[in-house]
PALOFI-571974 format. One record per residue (C-alpha): residue number from 0; chain; residue in one letter; x, y, z. Coordinates in steps of 0.2 Angstrom, whole numbers, padded with zeros to 4 digits, always signed. Layout:
N
{site NUM; A; a; {X; Y; Z}}
...
! end
This chain:
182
{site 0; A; x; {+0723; -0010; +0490}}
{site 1; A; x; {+0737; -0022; +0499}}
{site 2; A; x; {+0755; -0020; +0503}}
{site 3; A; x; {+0769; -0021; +0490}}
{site 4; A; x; {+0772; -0042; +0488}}
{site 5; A; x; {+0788; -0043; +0497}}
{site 6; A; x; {+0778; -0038; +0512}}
{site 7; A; x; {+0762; -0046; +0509}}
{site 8; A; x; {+0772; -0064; +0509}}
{site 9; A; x; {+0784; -0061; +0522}}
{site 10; A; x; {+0782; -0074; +0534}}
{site 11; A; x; {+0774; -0069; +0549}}
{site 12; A; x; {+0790; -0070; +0560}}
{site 13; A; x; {+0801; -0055; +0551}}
{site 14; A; x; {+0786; -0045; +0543}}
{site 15; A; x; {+0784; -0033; +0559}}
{site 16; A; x; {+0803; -0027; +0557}}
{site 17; A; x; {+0802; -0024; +0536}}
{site 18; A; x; {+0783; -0017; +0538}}
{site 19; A; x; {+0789; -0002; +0549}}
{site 20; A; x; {+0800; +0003; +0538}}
{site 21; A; x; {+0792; +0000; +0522}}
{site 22; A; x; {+0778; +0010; +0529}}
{site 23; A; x; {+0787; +0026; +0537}}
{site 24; A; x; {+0804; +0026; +0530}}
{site 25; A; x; {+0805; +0016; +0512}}
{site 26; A; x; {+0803; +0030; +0495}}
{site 27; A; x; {+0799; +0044; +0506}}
{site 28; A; x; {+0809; +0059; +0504}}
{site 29; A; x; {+0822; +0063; +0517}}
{site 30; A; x; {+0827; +0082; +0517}}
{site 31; A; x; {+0842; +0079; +0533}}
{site 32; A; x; {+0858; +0078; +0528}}
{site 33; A; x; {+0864; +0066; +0541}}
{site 34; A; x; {+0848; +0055; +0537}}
{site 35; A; x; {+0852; +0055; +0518}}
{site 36; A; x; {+0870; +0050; +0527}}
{site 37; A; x; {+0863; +0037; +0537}}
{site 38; A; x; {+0853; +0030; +0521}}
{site 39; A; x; {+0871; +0029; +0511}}
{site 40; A; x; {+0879; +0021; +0528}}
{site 41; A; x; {+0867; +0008; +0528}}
{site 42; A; x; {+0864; +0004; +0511}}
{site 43; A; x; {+0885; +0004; +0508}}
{site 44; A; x; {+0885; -0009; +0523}}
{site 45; A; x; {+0871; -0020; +0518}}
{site 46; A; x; {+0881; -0024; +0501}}
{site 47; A; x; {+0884; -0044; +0502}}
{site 48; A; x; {+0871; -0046; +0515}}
{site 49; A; x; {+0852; -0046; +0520}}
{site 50; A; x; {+0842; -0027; +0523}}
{site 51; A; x; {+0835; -0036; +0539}}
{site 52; A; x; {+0853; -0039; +0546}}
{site 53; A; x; {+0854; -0019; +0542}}
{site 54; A; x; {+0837; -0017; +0551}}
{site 55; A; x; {+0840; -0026; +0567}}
{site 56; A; x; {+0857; -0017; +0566}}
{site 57; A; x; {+0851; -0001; +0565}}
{site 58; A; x; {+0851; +0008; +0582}}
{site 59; A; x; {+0871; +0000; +0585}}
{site 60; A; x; {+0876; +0010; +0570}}
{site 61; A; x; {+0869; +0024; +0576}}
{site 62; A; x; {+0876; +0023; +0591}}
{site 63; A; x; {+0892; +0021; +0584}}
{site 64; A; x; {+0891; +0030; +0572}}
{site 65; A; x; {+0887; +0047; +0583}}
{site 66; A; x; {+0869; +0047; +0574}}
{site 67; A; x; {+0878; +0050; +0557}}
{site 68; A; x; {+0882; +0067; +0561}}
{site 69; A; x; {+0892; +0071; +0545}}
{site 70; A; x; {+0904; +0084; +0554}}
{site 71; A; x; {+0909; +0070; +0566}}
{site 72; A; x; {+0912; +0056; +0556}}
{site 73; A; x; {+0921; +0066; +0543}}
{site 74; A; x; {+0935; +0069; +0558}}
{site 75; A; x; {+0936; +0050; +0564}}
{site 76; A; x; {+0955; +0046; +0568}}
{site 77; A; x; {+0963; +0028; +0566}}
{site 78; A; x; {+0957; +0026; +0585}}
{site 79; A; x; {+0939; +0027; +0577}}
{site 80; A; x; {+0942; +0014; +0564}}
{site 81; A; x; {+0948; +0001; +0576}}
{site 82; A; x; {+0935; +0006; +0588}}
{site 83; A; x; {+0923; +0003; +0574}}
{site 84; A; x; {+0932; -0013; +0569}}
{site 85; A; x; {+0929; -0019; +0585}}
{site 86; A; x; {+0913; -0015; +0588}}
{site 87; A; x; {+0900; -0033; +0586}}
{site 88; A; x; {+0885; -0021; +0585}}
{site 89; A; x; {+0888; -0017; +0566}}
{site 90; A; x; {+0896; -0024; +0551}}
{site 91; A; x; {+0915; -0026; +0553}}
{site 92; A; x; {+0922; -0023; +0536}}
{site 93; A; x; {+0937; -0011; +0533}}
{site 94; A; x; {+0933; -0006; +0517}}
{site 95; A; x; {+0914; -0001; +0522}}
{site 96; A; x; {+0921; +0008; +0538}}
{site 97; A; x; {+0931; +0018; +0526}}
{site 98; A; x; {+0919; +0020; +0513}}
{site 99; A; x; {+0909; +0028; +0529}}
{site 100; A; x; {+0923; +0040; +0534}}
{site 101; A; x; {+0929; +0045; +0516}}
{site 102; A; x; {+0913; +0048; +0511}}
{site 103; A; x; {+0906; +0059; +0524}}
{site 104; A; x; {+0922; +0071; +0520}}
{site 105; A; x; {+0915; +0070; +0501}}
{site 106; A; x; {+0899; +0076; +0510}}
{site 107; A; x; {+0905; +0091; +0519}}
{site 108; A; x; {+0914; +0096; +0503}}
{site 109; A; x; {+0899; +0095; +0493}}
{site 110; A; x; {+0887; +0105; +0506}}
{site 111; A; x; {+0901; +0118; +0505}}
{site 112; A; x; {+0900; +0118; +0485}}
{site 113; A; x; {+0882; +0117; +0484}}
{site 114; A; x; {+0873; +0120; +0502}}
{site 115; A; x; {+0868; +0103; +0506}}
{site 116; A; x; {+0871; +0084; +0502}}
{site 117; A; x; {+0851; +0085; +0496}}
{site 118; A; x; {+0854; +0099; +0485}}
{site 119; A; x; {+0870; +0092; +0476}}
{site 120; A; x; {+0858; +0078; +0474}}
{site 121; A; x; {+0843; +0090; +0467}}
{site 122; A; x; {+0857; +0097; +0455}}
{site 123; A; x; {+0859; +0084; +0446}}
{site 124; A; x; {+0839; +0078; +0445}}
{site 125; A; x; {+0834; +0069; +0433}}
{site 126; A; x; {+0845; +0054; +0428}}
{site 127; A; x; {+0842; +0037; +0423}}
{site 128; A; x; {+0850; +0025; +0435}}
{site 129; A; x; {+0865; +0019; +0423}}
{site 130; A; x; {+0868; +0040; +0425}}
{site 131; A; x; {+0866; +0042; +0445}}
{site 132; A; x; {+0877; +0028; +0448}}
{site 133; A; x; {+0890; +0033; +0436}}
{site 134; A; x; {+0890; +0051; +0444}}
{site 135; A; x; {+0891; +0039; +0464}}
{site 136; A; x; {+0902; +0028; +0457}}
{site 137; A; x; {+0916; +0045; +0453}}
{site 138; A; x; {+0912; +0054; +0470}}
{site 139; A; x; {+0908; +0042; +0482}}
{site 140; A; x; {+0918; +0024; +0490}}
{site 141; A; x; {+0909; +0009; +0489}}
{site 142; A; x; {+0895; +0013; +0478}}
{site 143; A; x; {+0891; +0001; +0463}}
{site 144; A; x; {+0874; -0001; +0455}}
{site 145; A; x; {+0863; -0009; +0469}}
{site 146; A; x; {+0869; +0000; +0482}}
{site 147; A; x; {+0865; +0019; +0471}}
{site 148; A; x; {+0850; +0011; +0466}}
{site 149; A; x; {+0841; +0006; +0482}}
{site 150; A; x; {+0850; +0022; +0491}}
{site 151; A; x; {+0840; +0035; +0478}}
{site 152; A; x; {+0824; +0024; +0478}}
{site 153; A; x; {+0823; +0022; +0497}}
{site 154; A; x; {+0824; +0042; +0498}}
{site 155; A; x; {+0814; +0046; +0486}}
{site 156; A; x; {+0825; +0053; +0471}}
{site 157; A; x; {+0822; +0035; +0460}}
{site 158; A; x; {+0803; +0027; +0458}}
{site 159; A; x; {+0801; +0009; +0463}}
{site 160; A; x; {+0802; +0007; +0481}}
{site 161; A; x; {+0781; +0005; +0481}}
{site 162; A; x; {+0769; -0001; +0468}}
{site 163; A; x; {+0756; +0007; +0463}}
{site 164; A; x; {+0743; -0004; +0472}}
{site 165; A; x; {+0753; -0002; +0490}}
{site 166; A; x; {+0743; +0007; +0502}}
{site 167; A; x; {+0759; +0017; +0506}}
{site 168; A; x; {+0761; +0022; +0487}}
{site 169; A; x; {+0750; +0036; +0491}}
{site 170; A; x; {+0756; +0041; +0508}}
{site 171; A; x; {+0775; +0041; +0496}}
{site 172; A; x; {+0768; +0051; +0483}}
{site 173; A; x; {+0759; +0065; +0496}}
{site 174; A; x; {+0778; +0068; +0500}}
{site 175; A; x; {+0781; +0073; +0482}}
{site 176; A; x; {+0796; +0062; +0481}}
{site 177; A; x; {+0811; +0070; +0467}}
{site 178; A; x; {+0804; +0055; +0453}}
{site 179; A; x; {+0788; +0060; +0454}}
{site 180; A; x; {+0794; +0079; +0450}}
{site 181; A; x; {+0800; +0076; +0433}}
! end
């Protein structure tokens, strides 16, 4: 057994940061709201840019983002969106900001519809990607193909994240991701 290869050939230098969370967070399933939240946040923000810049920015978007509580970023003001604007700690793109805001509204309407953001997206297990992205792309901002894809493979609701020869495809699978269910 090894690691997946875009871990195993990291250089040295960057392979502490991606190992933790390939190994504790990467495909496993997340049953929080705000952390299936977070995942959406930062997935939205890495668009155009590296996952280690997400990485070695998470903490500041927590921060700035009140830990992703759903119920506090759904009521950010104008004051808000420039404070995040202005903030160096994360990625200051209006449009991603937004996408952030409007979409943790969407959130709260769909945990009033169906209980939770988890089971809105249980509802609609199992799609093929073409399907989930189609179904992101009409209820959510700033959501196109790679963003819904590494968003539902990084919590568990798409396979692919590990290969089967990763030491940490086992760990994955013990967690009974959504894919494996079907």
């Amino acid at each position: 057994m090894s690691y997946c290869a875009a871990i195993e050939y990291m250089p040295e230098e960057r392979k502490a940061l991606h190992k933790a969370y390939h190994d504790t967070l990467y495909g496993f399933p997340i049953h929080d709201d705000n952390e299936l939240f977070c995942r959406l946040v930062l997935e939205i923000n890495q668009a155009g840019l590296s996952w280690e810049t997400i990485l070695k920015k998470e903490a500041t978007f927590r921060k700035a983002y009140h830990n992703f509580n759903i119920e506090k970023v759904a009521a950010y003001t104008e004051a808000d969106r420039e404070r995040l604007m202005a903030d160096p700690g994360i990625i200051r793109n209006r449009l991603k900001i937004n996408a952030a805001i409007e979409n943790a509204k969407t959130i709260l309407a769909l945990q009033k519809e169906h209980g939770s953001f988890e089971k809105w997206i249980a509802a609609h297990h199992p799609k093929t990607k073409e399907e989930w992205v189609k179904l992101f792309k009409k209820t959510f901002r700033f959501t196109g193909g790679e963003i819904v894809n590494e968003f539902l493979m990084s919590t568990g609701h798409l396979p692919g994240a590990h290969t089967p020869d990763c030491i940490i495809y086992k760990e994955v699978m013990q967690k009974e991701p959504m894919w494996a269910r079907q």
